[in-house]
C-alpha positions in Angstrom: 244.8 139.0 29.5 241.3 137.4 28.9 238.9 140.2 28.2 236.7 139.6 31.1 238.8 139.4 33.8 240.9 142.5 31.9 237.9 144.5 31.7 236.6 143.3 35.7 240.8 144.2 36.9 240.7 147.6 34.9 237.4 148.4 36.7 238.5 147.8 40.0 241.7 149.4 39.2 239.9 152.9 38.2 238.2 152.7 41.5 241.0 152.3 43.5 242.2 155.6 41.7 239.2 156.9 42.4 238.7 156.2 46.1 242.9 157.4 46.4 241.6 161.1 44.9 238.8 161.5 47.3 240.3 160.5 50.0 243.6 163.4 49.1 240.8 166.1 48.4 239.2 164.7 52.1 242.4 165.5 53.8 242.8 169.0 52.2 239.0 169.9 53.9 239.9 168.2 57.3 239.8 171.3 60.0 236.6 172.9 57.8 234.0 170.4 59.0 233.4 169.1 62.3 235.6 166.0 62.8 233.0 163.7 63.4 231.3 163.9 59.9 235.1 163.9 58.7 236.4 160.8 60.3 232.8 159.1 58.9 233.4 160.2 55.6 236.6 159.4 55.7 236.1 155.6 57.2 233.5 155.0 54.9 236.2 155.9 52.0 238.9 153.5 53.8 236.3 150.9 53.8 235.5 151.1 50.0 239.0 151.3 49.2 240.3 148.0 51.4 237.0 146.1 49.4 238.5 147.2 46.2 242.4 145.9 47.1 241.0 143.0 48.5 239.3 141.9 45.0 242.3 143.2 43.2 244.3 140.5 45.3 241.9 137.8 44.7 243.2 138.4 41.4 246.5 138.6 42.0 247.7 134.9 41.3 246.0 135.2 37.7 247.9 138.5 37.4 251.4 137.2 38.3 250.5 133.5 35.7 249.8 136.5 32.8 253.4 138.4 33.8 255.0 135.4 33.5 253.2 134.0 30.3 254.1 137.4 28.8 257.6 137.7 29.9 258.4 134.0 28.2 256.7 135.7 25.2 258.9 138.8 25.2 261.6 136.7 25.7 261.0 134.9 22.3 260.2 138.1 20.6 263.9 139.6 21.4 265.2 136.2 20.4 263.3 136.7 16.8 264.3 140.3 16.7 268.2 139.6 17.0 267.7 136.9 14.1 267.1 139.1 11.6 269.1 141.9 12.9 271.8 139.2 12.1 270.5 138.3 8.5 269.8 142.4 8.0 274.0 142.3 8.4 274.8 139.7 7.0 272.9 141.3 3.5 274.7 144.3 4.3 278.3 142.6 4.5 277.2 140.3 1.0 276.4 143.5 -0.6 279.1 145.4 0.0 281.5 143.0 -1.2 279.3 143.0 -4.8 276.8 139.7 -4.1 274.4 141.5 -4.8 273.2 143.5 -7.5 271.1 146.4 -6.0 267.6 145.4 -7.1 268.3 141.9 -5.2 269.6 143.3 -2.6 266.6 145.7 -2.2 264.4 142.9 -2.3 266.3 140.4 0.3 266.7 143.7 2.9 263.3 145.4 2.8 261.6 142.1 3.3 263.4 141.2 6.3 262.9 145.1 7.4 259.4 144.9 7.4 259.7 141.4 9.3 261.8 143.5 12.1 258.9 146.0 12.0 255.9 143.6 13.3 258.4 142.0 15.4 259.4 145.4 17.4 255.5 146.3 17.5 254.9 143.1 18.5 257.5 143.7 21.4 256.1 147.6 22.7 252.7 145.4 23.5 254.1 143.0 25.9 256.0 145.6 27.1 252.8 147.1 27.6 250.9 144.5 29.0 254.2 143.5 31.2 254.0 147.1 32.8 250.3 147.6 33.1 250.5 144.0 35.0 253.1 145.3 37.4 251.8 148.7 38.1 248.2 146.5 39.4 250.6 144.1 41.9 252.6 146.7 43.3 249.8 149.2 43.9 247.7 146.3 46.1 251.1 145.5 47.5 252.1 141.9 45.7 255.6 141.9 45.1 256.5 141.4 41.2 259.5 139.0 40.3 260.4 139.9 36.6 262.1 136.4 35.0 263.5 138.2 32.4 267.1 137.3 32.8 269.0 135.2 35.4 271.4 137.6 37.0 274.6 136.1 38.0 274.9 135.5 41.8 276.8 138.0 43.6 279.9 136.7 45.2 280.1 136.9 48.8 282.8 139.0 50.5 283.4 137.9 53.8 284.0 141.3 55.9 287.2 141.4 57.7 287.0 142.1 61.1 287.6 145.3 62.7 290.5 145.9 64.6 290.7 148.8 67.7 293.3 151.1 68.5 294.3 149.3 71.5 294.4 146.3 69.2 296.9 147.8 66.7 298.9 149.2 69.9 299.2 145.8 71.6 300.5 144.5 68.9 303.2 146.8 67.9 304.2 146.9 71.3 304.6 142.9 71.4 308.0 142.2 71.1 308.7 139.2 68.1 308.8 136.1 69.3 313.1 135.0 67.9 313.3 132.4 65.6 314.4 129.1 67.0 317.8 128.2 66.0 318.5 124.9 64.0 320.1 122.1 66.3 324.2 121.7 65.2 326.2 119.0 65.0 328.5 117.7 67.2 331.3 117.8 64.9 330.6 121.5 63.9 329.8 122.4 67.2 333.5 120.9 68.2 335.0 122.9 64.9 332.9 126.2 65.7 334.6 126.2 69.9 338.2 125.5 68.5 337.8 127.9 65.9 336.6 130.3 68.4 338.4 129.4 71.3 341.6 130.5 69.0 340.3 133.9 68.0 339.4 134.7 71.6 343.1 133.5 72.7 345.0 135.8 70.3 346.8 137.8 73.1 347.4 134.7 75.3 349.4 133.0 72.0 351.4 136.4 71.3 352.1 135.9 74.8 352.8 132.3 74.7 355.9 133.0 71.9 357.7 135.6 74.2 357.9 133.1 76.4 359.6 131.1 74.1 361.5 133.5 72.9 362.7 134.3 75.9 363.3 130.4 77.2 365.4 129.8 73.5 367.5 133.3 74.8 368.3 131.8 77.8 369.0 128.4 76.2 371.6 130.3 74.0 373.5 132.4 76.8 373.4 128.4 78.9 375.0 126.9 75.7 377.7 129.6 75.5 378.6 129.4 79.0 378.9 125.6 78.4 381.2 125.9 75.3 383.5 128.4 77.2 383.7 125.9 79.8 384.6 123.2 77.8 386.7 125.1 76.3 388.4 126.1 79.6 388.3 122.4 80.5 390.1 121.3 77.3 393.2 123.7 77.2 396.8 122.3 76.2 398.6 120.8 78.2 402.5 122.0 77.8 404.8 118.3 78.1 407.3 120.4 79.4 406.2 122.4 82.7 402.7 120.9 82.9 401.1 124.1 82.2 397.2 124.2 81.2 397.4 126.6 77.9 394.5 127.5 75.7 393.3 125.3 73.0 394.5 127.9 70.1 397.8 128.2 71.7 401.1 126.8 69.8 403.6 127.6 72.4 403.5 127.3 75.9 402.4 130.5 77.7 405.0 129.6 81.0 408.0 128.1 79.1 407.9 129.1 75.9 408.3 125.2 74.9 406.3 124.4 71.4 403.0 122.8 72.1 402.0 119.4 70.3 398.2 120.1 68.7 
């Protein structure tokens, strides 16, 4: 900071400590004094003390330019630092693998370690100055953004919404809606009812073939009654008596004449 306005913010910053310890101590003697020479004492510290944070935020925009100026300057110096931590390795690594002779490699690495040195003190006084900035802003109430590093933005979850009891219940309790069938066909509708239409008829068929059973049975006694009527009807007639004989018969069942087959 510039040494004026360092010198004018420390000042202003001791009395604001200053004016805070009085005004504790006041409190510890409150009760011991009448309360009217207490409450002027302690109004005429408040007042004091609100002139004091009042100048220290006049200065507050100066303040926040310096943060800033010095955190682009730490930034920088942590940069430079991490360079020759890198060249300090890479020595190491060249070394080890016999680069180097000693003496060289004593030379190369305690140059670059005395580089790292000035570099780190040069880094604990920013620090230094960074903190002593940001204790002044947040003791008058400024609020301190530190630009160090960019953090990453957080990813938004969206919340899922909360679901009752009677919720949950309704909705085991709701029956599922079926699924909706795929339209068939005609022709594998048509298959599907004679195809099924014969499974649910399987007693009416077995029934279906007794009955023919039965009408081939009585077909078979008709037809033998036929045949032994025909074969009544074509018996042998004897040319000697006129006799009807059998069909199989060779001689005449009334005369005894031979019968002409």
């Amino acid at each position: 900071m510039g040494k004026n306005v360092d010198q004018e913010i420390e000042e202003l910053r001791q009395k604001r400590e200053d004016l805070l310890q009085k005004l504790a101590k006041l409190e510890e003697k409150k009760g011991t004094v009448r309360e009217s020479v207490y409450n002027k004492v302690k109004s005429d510290y408040e007042e004091k003390l609100r002139e004091v944070e009042e100048a220290l935020r006049e200065k507050s925009s100066y303040l926040k330019e310096k943060l800033d100026e010095f955190m682009a300057q730490l930034n920088e110096v942590k940069v430079e630092r991490e360079k020759v931590e890198e060249e300090m390795e890479e020595i190491e690594l060249r070394y080890s693998v016999g680069e180097f002779s000693e003496d060289e490699y004593n030379e190369k690495i305690g140059g670059l370690k005395e580089k790292k040195e000035g570099i780190e003190e040069k880094e604990r006084t920013l620090n230094e100055e960074i903190e002593k900035i940001s204790s002044i802003l947040q003791e008058i109430g400024e609020k301190v953004e530190v630009k160090e590093e960019e953090a990453a933005p957080e990813l938004e979850i969206p919340e899922l919404p909360e679901v009752g009891e009677e919720e949950i219940k309704a909705e085991v309790e709701t029956p599922a809606e079926e699924p909706e069938l795929p339209q068939v066909p005609e022709e594998e509708k048509l298959a599907e009812e004679i195809f099924t239409g014969q499974e649910e008829t399987a007693e009416d068929w077995l029934a279906d073939i007794e009955k023919q059973l039965d009408s081939l049975e009585g077909m078979s006694e008709e037809a033998g009654e036929g045949g032994e009527a025909a074969a009544e009807g074509e018996g042998i007639i004897c040319p000697k008596c006129g006799y009807k004989n059998k069909p199989d018969a060779w001689y005449c069942e009334n005369c005894g004449a031979e019968l002409i087959q």
